[in-house]
C-alpha positions as CSV (number, residue, x, y, z in Angstrom):
1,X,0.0,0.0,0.0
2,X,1.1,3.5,-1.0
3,X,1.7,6.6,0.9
4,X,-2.0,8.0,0.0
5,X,-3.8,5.2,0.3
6,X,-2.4,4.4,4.2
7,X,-3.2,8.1,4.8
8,X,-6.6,7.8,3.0
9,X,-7.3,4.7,5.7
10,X,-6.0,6.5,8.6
11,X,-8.8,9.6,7.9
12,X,-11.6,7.1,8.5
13,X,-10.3,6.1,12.1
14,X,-12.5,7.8,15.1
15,X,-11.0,10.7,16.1
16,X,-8.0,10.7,13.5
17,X,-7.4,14.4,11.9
18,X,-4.6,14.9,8.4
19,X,-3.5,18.1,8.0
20,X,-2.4,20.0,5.0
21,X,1.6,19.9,3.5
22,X,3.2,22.8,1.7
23,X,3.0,20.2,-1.6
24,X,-0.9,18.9,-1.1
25,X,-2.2,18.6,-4.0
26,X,-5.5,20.0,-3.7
27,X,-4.9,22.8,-0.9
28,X,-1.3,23.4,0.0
29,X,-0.6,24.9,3.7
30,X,0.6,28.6,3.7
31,X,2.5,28.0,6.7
32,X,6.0,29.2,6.1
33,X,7.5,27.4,2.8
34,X,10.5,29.2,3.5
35,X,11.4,28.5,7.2
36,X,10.3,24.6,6.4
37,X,12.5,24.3,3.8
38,X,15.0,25.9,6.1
39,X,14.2,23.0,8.8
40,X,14.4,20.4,6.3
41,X,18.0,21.8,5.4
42,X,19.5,21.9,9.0
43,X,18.4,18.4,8.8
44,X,19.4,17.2,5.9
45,X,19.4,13.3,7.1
46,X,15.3,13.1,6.9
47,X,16.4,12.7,3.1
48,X,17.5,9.4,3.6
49,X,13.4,8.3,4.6
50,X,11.7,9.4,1.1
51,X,8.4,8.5,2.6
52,X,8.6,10.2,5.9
53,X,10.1,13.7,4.0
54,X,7.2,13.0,1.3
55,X,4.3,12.7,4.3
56,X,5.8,16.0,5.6
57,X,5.5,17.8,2.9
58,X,2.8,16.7,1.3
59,X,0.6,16.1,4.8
60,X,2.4,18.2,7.4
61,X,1.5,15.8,10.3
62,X,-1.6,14.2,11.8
63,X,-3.4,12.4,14.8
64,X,-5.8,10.8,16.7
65,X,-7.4,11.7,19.7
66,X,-10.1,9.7,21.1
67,X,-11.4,10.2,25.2
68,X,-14.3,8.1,25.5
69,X,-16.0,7.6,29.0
70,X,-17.3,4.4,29.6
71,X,-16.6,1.3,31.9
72,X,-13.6,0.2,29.5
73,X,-12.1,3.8,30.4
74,X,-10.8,4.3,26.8
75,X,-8.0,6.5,25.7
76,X,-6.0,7.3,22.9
77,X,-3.0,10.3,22.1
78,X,-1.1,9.7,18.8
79,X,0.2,12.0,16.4
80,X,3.2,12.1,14.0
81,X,4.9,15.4,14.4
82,X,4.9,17.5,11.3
83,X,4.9,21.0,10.2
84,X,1.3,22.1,11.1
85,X,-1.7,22.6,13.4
86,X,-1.9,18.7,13.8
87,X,0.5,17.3,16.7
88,X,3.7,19.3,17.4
89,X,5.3,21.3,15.3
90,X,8.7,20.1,14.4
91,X,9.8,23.9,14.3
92,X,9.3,24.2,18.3
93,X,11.6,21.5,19.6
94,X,14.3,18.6,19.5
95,X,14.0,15.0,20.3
96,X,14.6,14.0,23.6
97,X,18.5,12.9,22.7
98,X,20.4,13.9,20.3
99,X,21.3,10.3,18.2
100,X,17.4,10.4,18.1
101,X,14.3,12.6,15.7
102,X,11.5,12.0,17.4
103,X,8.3,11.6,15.2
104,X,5.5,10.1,16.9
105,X,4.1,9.1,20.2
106,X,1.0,6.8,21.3
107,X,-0.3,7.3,24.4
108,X,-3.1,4.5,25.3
109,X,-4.7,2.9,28.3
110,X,-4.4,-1.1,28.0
111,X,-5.0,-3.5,30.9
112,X,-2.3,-4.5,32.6
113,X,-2.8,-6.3,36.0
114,X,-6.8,-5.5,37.2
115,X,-7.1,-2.1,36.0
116,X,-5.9,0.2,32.6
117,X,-2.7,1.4,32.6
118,X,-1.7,4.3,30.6
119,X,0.9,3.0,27.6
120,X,3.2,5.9,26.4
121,X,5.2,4.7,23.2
122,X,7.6,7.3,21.4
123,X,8.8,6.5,18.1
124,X,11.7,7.9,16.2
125,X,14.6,7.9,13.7
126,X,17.9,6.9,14.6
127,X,20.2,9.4,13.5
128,X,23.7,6.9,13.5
129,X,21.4,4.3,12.4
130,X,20.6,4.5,8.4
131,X,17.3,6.4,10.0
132,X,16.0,3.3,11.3
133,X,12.4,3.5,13.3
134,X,13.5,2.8,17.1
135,X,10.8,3.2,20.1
136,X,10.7,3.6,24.0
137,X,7.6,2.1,25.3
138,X,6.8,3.2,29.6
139,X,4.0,2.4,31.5
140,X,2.1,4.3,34.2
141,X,4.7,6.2,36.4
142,X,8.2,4.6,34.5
143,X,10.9,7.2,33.8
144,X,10.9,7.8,30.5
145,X,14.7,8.8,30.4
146,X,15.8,5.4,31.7
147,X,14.1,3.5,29.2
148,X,16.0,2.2,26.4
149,X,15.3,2.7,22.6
150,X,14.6,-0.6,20.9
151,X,14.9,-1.4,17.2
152,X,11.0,-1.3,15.6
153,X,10.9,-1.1,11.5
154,X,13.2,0.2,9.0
155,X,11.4,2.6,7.1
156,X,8.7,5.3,7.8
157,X,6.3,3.1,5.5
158,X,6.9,0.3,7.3
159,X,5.9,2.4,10.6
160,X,2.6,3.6,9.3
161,X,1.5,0.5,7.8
162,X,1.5,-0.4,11.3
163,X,0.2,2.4,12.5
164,X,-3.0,2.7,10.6
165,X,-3.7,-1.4,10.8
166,X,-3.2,-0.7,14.9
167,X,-5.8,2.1,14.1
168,X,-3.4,4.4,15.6
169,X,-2.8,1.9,19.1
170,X,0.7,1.3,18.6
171,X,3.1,0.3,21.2
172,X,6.2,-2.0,21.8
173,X,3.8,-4.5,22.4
174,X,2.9,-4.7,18.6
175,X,6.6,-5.1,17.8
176,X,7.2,-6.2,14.3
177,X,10.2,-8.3,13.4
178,X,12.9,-6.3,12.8
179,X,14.6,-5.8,9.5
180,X,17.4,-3.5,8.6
181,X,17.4,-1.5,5.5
């Protein structure tokens, strides 16, 4: 499955929003061409994931957001950062470490023990790593910083696949098996 098609699924999820790219081809964002291109230049390596450079520009990010209050106590956070009003802006921060380019994060309940737990999965691009997807998964009260990044898909296309079949719900738990580019 192609880039538009996973992002033509990923509308039709509850909750899930797609914003607009700089290159979409039906109503391109206004939002500063010139300082995304300049962001895109100071990080030159996002060229090596086609896909994940093509989604920016063409989508400038998107989520989910789902807060539904019933006895299963559902909850869902997800977004893929980007360059818009979707998720955060790439523009307003770095990644937690600087080997890493953070790009996503899920944040879910899921029972664990006798009651939900909240799941918080970050996802991103390993910088010394030919850009491959990496992820910390923490539940409840875990330090976040003390978790370690474990190897998740090779490519940004690989990710999203994932992501959309998951219907945004992704966490270590739905490891794949690993493949390097």
């Amino acid at each position: 499955m192609d880039l538009d098609s996973l992002v033509d699924e990923f509308a039709k999820i509850e909750g899930a929003e797609v914003d607009r790219g700089i290159n979409h081809p039906s109503d391109p964002s206004q939002e500063d061409p010139e300082g995304i291109w300049q962001y895109l230049a100071s990080h030159p390596y996002l060229k090596l994931d086609p896909t994940y450079l093509e989604f920016l520009l063409t989508y400038g990010g998107a989520g989910i957001y789902v807060d539904l209050e019933d006895s299963r106590n559902e909850y869902l956070r997800a977004y893929i950062a980007g360059f818009g009003t979707i998720g955060p802006d790439l523009r307003e921060g770095d990644s937690t470490e600087p080997q890493m380019f953070d790009f996503a994060l899920c944040d879910t309940r899921l029972p664990i023990g006798r009651k939900p737990t909240l799941v918080c999965s970050v996802f991103a691009f390993s910088i010394e790593d030919d850009m491959n997807i990496y992820e910390k998964t923490f539940h409840g009260n875990q330090d976040f910083r003390r978790m370690q990044w474990e190897p998740f898909v090779p490519t940004f296309l690989d990710w999203f696949k994932i992501f959309v079949k998951q219907r945004g719900r992704i966490t270590g738990q739905t490891r794949p098996i690993r493949k390097k580019r």
